[in-house]
LUMBAGU-889463 format. One line per field, with one value per residue (C-alpha): residue number from 0; x, y, z; residue in one letter. Coordinates in Angstrom, 3 decimals. Each point is the difference from the previous one (the first is absolute). Layout:
num <- c(NUM ...)
x <- c(X ...)
y <- c(Y ...)
z <- c(Z ...)
residu <- c(A ...)
***
This chain:
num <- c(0 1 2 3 4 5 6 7 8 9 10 11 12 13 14 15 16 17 18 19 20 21 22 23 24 25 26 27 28 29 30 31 32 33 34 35 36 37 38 39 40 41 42 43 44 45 46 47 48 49 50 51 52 53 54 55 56 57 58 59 60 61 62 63 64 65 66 67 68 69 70 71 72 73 74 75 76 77 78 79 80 81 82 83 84 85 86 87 88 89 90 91 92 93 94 95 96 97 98 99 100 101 102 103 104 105 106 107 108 109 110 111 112 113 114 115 116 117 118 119 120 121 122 123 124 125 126 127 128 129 130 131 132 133 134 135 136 137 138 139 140 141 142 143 144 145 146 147 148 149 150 151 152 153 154 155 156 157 158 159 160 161 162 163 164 165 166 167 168 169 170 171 172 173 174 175 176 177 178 179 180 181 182 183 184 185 186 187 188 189 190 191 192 193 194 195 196 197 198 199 200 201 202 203 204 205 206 207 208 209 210 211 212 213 214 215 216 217 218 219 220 221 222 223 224 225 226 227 228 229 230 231 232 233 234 235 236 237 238 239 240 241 242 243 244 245 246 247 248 249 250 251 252 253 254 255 256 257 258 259 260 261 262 263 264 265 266 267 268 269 270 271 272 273 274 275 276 277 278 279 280 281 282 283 284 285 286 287 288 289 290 291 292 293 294 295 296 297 298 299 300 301 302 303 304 305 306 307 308 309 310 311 312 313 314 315 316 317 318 319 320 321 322 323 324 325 326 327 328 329 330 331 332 333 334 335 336 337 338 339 340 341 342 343 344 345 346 347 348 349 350 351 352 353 354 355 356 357 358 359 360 361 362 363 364 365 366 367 368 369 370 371 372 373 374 375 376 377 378 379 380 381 382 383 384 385 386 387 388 389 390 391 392 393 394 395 396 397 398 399 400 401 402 403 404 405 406 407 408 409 410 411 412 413 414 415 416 417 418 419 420 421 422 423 424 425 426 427 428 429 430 431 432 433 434 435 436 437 438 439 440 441 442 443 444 445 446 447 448 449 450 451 452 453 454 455 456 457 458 459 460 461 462 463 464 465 466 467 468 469 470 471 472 473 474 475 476 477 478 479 480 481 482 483 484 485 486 487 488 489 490 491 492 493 494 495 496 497 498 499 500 501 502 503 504 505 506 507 508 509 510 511 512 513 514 515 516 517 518 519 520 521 522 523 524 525 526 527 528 529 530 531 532 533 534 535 536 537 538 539 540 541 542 543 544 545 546 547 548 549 550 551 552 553 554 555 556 557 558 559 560 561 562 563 564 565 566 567 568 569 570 571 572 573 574 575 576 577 578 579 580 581 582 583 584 585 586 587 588 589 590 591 592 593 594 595 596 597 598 599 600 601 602 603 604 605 606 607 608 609 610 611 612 613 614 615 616 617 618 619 620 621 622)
x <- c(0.000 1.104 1.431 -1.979 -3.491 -2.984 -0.979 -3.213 -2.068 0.037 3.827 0.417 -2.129 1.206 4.067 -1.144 -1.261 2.654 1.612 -2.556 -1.630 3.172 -2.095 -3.598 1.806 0.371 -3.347 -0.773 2.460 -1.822 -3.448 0.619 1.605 -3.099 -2.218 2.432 -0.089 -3.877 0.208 -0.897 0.077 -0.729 1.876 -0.762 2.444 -0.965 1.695 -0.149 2.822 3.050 -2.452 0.621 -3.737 -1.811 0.609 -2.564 0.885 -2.788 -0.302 -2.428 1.639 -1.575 -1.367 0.037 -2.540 -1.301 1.746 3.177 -0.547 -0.407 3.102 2.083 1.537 1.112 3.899 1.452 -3.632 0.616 -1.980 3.748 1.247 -0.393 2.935 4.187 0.148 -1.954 2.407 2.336 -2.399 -1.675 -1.348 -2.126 0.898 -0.981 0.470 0.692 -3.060 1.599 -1.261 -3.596 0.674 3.261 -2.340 -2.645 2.321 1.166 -2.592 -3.913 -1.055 -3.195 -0.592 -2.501 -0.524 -2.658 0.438 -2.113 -1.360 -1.397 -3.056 1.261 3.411 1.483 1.359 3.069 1.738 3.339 1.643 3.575 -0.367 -3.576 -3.028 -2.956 -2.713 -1.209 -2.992 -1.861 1.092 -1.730 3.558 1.150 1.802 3.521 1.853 0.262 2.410 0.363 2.695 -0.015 2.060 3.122 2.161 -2.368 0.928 3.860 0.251 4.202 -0.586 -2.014 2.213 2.717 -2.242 1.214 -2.099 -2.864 0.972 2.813 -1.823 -2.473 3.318 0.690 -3.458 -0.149 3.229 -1.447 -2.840 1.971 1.982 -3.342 -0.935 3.105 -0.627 -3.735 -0.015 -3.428 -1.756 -1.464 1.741 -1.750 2.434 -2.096 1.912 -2.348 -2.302 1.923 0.959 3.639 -0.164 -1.738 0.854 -2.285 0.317 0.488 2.981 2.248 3.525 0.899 -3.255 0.441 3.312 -1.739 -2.137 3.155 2.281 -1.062 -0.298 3.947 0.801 -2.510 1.476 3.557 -0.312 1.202 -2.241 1.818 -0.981 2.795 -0.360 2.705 0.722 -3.929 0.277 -2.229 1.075 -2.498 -0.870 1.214 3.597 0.892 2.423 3.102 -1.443 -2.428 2.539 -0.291 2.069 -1.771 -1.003 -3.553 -1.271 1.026 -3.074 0.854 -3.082 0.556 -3.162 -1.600 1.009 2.126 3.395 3.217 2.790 3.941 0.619 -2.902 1.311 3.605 -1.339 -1.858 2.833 2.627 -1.802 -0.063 3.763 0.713 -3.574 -0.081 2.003 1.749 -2.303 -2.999 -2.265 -2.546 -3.222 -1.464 -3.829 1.285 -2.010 1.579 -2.244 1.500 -1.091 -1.233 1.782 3.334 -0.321 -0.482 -2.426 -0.069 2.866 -1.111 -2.926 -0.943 0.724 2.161 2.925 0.503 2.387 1.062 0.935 2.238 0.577 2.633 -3.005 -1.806 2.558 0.627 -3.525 0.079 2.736 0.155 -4.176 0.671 3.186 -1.022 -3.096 2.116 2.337 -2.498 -0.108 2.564 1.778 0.313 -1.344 -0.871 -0.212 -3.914 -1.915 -1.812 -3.459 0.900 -2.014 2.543 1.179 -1.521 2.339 3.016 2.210 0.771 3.480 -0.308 1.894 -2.575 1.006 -0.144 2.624 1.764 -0.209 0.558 3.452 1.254 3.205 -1.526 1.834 -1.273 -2.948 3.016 0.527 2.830 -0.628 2.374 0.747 0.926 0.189 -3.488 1.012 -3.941 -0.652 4.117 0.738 0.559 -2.952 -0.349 -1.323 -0.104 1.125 0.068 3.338 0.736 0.499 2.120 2.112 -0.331 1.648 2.994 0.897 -1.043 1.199 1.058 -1.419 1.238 0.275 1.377 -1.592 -2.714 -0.234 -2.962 -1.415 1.358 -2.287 0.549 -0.451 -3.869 -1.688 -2.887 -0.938 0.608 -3.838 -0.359 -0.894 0.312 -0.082 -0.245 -3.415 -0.572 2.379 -1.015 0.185 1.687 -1.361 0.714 0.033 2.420 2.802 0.558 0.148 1.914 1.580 -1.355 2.190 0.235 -2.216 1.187 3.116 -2.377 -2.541 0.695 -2.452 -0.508 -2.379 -1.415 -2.804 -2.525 0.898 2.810 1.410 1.520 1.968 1.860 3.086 0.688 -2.702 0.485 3.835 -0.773 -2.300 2.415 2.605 -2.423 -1.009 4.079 0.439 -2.534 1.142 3.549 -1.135 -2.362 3.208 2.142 2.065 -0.180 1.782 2.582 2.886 2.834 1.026 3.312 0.014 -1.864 -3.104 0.048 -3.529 -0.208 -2.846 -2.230 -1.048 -3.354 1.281 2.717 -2.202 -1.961 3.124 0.813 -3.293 -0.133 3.620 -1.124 -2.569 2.595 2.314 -2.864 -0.784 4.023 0.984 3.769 0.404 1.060 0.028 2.594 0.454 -3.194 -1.364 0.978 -1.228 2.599 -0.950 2.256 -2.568 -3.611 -2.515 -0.708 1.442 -0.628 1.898 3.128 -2.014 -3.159 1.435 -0.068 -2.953 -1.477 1.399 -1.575 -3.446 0.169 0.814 -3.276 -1.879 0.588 -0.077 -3.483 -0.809 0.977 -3.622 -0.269 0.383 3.589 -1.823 -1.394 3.040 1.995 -2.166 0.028 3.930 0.214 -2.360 2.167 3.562 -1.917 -0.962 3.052 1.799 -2.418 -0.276 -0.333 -2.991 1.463 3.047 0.621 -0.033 1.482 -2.501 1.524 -0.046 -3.626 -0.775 1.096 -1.771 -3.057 0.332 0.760 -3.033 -2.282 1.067 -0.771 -2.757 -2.923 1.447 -0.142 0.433 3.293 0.919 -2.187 -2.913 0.189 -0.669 2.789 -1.738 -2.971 -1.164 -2.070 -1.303 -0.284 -3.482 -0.297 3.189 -1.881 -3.123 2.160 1.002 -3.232 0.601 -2.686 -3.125)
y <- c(0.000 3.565 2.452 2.913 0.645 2.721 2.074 0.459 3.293 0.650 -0.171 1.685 3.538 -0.146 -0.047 2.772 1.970 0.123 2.301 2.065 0.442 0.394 1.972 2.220 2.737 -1.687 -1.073 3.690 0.844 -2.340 0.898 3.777 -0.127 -2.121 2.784 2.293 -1.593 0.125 3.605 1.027 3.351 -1.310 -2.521 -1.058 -2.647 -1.223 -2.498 -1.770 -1.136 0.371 -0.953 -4.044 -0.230 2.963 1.741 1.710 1.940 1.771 2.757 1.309 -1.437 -1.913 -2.909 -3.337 -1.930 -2.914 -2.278 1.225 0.318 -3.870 -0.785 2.610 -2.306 -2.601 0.389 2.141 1.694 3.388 2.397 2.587 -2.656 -2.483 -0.914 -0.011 3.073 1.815 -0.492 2.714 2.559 -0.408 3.402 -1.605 -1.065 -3.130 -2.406 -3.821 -0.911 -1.518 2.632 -1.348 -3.503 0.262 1.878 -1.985 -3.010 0.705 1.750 0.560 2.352 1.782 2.400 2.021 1.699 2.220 1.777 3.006 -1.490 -2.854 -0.066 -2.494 -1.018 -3.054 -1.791 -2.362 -1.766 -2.049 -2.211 -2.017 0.649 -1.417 1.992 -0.861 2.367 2.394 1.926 3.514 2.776 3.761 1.257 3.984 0.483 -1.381 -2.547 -1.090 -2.553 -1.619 -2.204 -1.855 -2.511 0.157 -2.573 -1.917 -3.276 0.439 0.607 0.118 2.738 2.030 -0.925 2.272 3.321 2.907 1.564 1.879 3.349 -0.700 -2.065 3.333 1.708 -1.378 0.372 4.115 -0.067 -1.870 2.189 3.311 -1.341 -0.121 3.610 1.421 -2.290 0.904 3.710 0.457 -2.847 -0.044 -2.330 -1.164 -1.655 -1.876 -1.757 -1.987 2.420 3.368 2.208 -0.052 1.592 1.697 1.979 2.591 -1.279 2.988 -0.907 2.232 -1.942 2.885 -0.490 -3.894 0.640 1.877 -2.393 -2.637 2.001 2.999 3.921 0.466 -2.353 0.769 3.726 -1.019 -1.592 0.464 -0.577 -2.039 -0.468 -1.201 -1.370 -1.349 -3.285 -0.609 -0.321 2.585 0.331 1.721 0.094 1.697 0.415 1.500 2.946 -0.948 1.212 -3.590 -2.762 -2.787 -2.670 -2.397 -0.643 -0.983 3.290 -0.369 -1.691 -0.837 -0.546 -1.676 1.227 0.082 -3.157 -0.110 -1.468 -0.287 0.423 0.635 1.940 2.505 0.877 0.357 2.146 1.950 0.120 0.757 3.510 0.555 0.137 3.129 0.675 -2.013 -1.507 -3.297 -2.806 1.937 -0.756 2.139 -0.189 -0.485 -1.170 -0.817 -1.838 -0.854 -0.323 -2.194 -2.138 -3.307 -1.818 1.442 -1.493 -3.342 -0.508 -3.736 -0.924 -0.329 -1.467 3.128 2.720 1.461 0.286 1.299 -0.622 2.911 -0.483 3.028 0.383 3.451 1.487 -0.373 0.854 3.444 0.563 -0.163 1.249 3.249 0.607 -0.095 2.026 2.551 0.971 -0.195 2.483 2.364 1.769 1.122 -2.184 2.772 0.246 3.590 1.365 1.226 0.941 -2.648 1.370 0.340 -2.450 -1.521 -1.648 -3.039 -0.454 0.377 -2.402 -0.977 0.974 3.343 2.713 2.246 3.714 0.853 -2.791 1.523 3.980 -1.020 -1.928 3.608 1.727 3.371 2.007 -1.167 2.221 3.120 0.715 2.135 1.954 -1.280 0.133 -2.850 -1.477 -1.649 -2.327 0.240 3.401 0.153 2.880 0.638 1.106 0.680 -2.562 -0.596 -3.778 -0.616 0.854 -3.458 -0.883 2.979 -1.574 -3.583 1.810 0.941 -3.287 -2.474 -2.849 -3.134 -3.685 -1.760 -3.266 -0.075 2.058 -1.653 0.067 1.818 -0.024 2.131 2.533 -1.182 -3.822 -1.605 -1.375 -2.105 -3.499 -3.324 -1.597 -2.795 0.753 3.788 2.119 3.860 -0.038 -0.889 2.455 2.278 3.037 1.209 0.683 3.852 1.345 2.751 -0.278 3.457 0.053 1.722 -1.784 1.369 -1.944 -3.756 -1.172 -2.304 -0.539 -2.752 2.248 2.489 2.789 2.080 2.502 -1.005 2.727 -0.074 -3.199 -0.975 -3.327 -1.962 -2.768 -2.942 -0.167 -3.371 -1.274 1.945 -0.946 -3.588 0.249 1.632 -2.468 -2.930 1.500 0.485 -3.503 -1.201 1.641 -1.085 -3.719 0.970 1.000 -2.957 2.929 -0.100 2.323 -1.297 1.566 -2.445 0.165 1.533 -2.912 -3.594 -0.975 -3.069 -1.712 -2.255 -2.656 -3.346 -2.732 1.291 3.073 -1.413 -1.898 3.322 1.663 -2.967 -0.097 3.951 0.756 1.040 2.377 1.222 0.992 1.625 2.432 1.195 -2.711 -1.235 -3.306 -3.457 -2.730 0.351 -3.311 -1.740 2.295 3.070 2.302 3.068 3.243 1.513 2.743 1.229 1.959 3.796 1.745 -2.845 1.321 -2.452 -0.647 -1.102 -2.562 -2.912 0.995 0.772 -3.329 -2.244 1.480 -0.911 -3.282 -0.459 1.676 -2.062 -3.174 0.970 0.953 -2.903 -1.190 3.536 1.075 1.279 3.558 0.138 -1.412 2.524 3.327 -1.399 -0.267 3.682 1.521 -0.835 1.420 2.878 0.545 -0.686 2.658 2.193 3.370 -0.796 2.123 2.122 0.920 3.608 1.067 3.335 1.618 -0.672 -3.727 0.823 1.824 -2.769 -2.582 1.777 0.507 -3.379 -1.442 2.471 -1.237 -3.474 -1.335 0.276 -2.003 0.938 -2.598 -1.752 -3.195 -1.449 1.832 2.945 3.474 2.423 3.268 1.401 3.373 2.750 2.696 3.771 0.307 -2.878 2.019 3.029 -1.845 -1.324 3.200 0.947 2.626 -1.204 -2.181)
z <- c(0.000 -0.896 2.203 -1.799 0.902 -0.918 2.988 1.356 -1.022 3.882 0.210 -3.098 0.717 3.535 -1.338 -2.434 2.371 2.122 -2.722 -0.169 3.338 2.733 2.554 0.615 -1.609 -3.430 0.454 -0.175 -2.746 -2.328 0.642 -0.097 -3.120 -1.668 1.289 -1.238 -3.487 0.251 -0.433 3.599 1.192 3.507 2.104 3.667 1.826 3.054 2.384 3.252 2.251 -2.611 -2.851 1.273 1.269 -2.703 -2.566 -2.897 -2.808 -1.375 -3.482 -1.882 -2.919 -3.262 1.954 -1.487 -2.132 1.422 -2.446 0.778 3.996 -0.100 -1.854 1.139 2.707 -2.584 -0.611 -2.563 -0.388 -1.078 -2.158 -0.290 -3.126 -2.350 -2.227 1.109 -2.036 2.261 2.393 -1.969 0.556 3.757 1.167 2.927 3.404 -0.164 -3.035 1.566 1.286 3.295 2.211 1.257 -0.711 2.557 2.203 0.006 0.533 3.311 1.539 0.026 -2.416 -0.774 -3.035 -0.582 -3.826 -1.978 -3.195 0.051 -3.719 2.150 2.175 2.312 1.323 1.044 3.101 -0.132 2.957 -0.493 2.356 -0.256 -4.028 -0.047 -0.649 2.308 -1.236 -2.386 -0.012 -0.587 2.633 0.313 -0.025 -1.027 -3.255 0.341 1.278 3.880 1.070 3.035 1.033 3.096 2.374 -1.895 -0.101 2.069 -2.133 0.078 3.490 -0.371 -1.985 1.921 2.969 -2.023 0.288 1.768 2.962 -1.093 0.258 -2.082 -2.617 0.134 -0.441 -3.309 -1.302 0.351 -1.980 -2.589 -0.186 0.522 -3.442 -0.980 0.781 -1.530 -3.525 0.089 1.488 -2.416 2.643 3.296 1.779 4.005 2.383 3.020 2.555 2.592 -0.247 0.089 -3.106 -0.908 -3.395 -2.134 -3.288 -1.467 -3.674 -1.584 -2.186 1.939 0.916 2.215 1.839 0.099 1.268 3.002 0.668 0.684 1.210 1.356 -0.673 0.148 -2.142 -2.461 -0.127 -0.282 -3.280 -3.857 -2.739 -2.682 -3.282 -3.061 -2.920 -2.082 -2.791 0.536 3.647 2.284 3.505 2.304 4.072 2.415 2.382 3.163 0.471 1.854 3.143 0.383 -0.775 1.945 1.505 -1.780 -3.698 1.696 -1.311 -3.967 -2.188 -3.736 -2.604 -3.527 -1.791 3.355 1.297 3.522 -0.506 1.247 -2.394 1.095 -3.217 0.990 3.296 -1.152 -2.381 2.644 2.031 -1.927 -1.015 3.966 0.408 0.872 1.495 3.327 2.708 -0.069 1.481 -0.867 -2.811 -2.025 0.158 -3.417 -2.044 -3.558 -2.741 -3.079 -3.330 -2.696 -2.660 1.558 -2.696 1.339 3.145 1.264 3.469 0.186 1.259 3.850 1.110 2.347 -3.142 1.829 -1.670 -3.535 -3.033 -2.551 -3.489 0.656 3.133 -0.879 -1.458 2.951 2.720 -2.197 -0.314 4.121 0.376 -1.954 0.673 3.536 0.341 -2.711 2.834 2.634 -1.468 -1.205 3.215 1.823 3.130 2.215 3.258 1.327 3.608 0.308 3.206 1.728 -0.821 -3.787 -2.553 -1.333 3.196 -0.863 -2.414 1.714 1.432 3.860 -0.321 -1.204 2.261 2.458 -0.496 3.938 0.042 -2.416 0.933 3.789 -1.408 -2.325 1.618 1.533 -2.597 -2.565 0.543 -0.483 -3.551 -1.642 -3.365 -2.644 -3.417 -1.891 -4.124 -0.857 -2.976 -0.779 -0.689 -1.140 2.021 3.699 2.579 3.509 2.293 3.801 1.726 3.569 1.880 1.491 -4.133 -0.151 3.354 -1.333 -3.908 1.722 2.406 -2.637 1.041 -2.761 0.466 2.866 -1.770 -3.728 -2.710 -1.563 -3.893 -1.053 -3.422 -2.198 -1.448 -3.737 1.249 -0.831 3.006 -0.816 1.074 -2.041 -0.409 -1.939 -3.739 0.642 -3.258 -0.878 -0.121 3.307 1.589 2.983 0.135 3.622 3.629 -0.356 -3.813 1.356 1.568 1.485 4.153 2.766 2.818 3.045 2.205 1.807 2.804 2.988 -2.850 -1.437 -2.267 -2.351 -0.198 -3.284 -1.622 -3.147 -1.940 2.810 2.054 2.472 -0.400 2.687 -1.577 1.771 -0.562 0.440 -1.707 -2.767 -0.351 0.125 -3.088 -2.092 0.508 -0.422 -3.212 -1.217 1.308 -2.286 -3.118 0.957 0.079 -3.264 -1.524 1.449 1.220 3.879 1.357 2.417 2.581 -0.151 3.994 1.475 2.475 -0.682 2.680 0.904 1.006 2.318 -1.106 1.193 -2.175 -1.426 -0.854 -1.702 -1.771 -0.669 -1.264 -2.944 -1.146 -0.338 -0.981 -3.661 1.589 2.348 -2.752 -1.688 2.177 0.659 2.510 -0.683 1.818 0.759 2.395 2.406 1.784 0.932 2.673 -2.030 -2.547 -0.736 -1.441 -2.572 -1.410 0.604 -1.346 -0.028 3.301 2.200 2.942 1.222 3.387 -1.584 -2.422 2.339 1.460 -3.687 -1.465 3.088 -0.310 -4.012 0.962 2.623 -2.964 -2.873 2.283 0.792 -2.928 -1.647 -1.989 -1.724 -3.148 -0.431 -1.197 3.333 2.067 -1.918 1.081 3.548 0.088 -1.683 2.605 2.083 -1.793 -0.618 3.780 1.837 -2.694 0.458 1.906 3.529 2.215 2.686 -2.477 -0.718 -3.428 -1.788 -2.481 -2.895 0.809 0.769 -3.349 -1.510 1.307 0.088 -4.028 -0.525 2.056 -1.885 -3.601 0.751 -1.850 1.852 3.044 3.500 2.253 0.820 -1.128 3.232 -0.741 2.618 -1.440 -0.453 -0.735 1.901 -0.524 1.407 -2.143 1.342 0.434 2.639 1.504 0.070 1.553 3.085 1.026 -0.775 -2.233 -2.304 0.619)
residu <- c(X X X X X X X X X X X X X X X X X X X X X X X X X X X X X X X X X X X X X X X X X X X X X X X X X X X X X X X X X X X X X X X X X X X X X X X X X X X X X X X X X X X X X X X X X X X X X X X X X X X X X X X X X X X X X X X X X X X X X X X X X X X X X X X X X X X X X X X X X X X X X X X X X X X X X X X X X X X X X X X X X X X X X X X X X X X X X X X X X X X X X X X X X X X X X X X X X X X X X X X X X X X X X X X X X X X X X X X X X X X X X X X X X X X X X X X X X X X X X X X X X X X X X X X X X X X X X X X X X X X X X X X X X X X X X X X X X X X X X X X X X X X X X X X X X X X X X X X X X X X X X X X X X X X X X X X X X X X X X X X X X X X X X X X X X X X X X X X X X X X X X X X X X X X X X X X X X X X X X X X X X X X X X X X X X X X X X X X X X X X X X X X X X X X X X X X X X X X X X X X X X X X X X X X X X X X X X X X X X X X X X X X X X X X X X X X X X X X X X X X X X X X X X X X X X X X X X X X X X X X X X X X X X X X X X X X X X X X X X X X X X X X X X X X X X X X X X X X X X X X X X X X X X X X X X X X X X X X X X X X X X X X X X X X X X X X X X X X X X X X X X X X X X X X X X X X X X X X X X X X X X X X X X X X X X X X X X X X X X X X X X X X X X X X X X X X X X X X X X X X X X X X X X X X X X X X X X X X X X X X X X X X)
***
């Protein structure tokens, strides 16, 4: 006798439903998108105890005719296609027809259906795959499902469910994806009895977003909208100011469907470089229209994942959509008085003027008429400045620790994004570059007049962009450039990170590193990048070491930008290090013709401003 045998219909359904049907919330997933596919313009979910015990899904959808509520737990039933070519071109949710009968094979289902062409609906009840009655209902136009007892005839399933407020958990997500997809449907939450959410309908993403997330979030976003190659990218992102330390709030749509795709959130990300803090994420409500036959949706059981035919086309299309909206609007936060409209807007971190005014030198309040060359107007005019920058002018003191290289004014400062060309360039932060240095703050801010608005820049901050952005056109240019040392360092080492060091040794000589194993506990130092000071190369060297052995599983892009954030922060400026104004002018001007970038490499701002009028309002010279 053979080894090979048929199974049993009852075996069969319940193995195929265990791809389908993991848990109440895909349950949910798969009856929400049916009623989405019936054209419903209202959707109430309700559920009981984590969904395990109740849960109805009810629209006001097409209905069902009574032919097809009687079959439509049969497997592969489906009314979305016909023929394989149809699976080329699948603009609907739902297309397999595994749905209900995977449902209705591991739980106790009822459905209720009408058409509203129909005087009369009809009444349906499933249980373990098997349908036990049929028959006329009085029922609403639409479809009402109810699915009960889950799992109540694979017990070691159900034994793998979560607790119910966490299974409850994963339902509102679902339908929040929902909510964002379908902004132009009312969408009820009910959870054992009590409202959790409920969207107006009004096709509105920004109010769908409030309805999820709240009022602050809602006002903190970016509308996007990008076409390119046939690809549309629209939605909605957050300004810097809501990342979050999770990607929990980032929802991705391919022609309205919920996926999750690793190409679409490096895309996403990538365009928030110089936008946010590391370890922070953006929050972000993207859907991507393309041609169905471009794309490929069945290759998981659950739909959730996605296949491009060209997947460049679609990270640009990301990509350049959301960072061309990001950039549209300047990155620079501004000082404004706590009643003021805008502080909404604003971010925690932002300086408090009291703070700031209660901080000044006393005379700076003192100001001496002078008369000094205005390369603006290209003649010279009298001004005033405080005394204590008149006293500071004439005991300037030069950097306590080695000068730092800033960019020369003739040198291009822009970032390297992937696949950037000229006719996605930026245009700058500030289109003009004229200022006055007032004078340096707490010798960690530089304060300057600019037209109507004092800027207060940090100088450390602002020094470690600039030499992240030469160290990346040095490595662009497979030019690093390197100080070959007086005196070798020697580094001391352990076993990982000498593993650390062979595996990276080619990315080490990138970036300006000349090195070698020096015995077997040893790494010695015979040049480094930039103006790495001699007592920070061991230091420096070690902390590359922990880095890239953490870092390890990355993509050698990312490990790279890690490893240069850090170069570029131990050669930086330092805070509480006095600086002479001309080394301030020239930072300043440097920082100001970057393109549209103010944050440094870890995402913390480096200019704030304040304008006059707010000025003027504090000392309450206006109102």
């Amino acid at each position: 006798m053979g080894k090979i045998h048929i199974l049993s219909t009852e075996v069969s359904e319940k193995i195929a439903a265990g791809e389908v049907v993991e848990r109440p919330a895909s349950v949910i997933k798969e009856l929400v998108e049916n009623s989405i596919d019936a054209g419903a313009t209202l959707i109430t979910v309700e559920i009981k105890k984590g969904g395990s015990t109740y849960m109805r899904v009810s629209d006001n959808g097409s209905g069902m005719s009574v032919e097809d509520a009687k079959i439509c737990f049969l497997r592969h039933a489906t009314s979305k296609i016909k023929t394989s070519s149809d699976l080329d071109a699948i603009y609907t949710l739902g297309f397999r027809g595994e749905a209900l009968a995977s449902i209705g094979a591991v739980s106790e289902v009822s459905l209720y259906t009408k058409r509203a062409e129909d005087n009369e609906g009809i009444c349906v009840t499933c249980r373990s795959g098997e349908i036990l009655s049929s028959a006329e209902a009085g029922v609403p136009d639409g479809t009402s499902i109810c699915v009960e007892n889950l799992f109540f005839n694979t017990p070691a399933r159900l034994k793998f469910l979560k607790k119910d407020a966490t299974e409850a958990g994963y339902i509102t997500d679902i339908i929040t994806r929902f909510i964002f997809a379908h902004p132009e449907i009312s969408f009820k939450l009910i959870i054992d009895g009590k409202e959790k959410l409920f969207s107006a309908g009004d096709n509105l993403l920004k109010n769908a977003i409030y309805t999820v997330y709240g009022k602050d979030y809602a006002n903190g976003t970016i509308a996007v909208d990008y076409e390119t190659e046939g690809i549309r990218v629209t939605g909605l992102i957050g300004k810097g100011n809501i990342s979050r330390p999770k990607r929990n709030y980032q929802s991705f749509f391919v022609n309205k469907r919920y996926i999750t795709s690793k190409t679409l959130i490096a895309a996403l990300e990538n365009a928030y470089k110089n936008q946010i803090m590391i370890g922070k994420f953006p929050v972000a409500v993207l859907n991507v229209e393309i041609n169905p036959s471009l794309i490929d949706i069945n290759v998981h059981p659950t739909k959730l994942e996605v296949k491009f035919s060209d997947e460049k086309s679609v990270f640009n299309a990301v990509y350049y959509g959301t960072k061309n909206a990001l950039y549209a609007i300047p990155n620079v936060p501004k000082i404004e008085r706590a009643d003021s409209k805008f502080k909404r807007d604003l971010p925690k971190e932002q300086l408090n003027l009291s703070d700031l005014a209660a901080s000044l030198p006393k005379d700076m309040t003192k100001r001496t008429e002078t008369t000094e060359y205005n390369p603006r107007v290209n003649h010279f005019l009298k001004t005033d400045k405080p005394d204590f920058i008149k006293k500071k002018d004439k005991a300037d003191k030069p950097f306590t620790a080695k000068n730092a290289v800033l960019a020369s004014p003739e040198r291009k400062l822009e970032p390297l994004l992937p696949d950037e060309t000229a006719e996605h360039e930026e245009e700058t932060v500030f289109v003009d570059e004229y200022f006055e240095i007032v004078g340096q703050l707490f010798n960690s801010y530089i304060i300057a007049e600019k037209g109507d608005e004092m800027i207060i820049l940090d100088q450390h901050a602002a020094h470690e962009r600039l030499k992240y952005e030469e160290l990346k056109l040095d490595i662009a240019s497979k030019q690093p450039m390197s100080q070959l040392l007086i005196e070798p360092v020697i580094v001391s080492v352990g076993g990982s990170e000498m593993t650390a060091y062979r595996e990276n040794k080619e990315m080490f000589d990138k970036m300006g590193f000349e090195s070698e194993e020096f015995g077997d506990d040893a790494v010695i130092i015979r040049s480094a990048p930039g103006d790495t000071e001699m007592g920070e190369i061991e230091p420096l060297v070690l902390e590359l070491l922990a880095q890239s052995e953490a870092l390890r599983d990355e993509l050698i892009t990312e490990k790279y930008e890690r490893l240069l954030y850090t170069i570029a922060c131990k050669s930086a400026v330092k805070a509480n290090m006095a600086m002479s104004k001309p080394e301030m002018e020239t930072l300043v001007r440097n920082v100001l013709r970057l393109k549209n970038i103010n944050t440094c490499p870890h995402g913390r701002p480096i200019i704030v401003t304040m304008s006059k009028k707010e000025i003027e309002k504090e000392f309450k010279r206006i109102v």
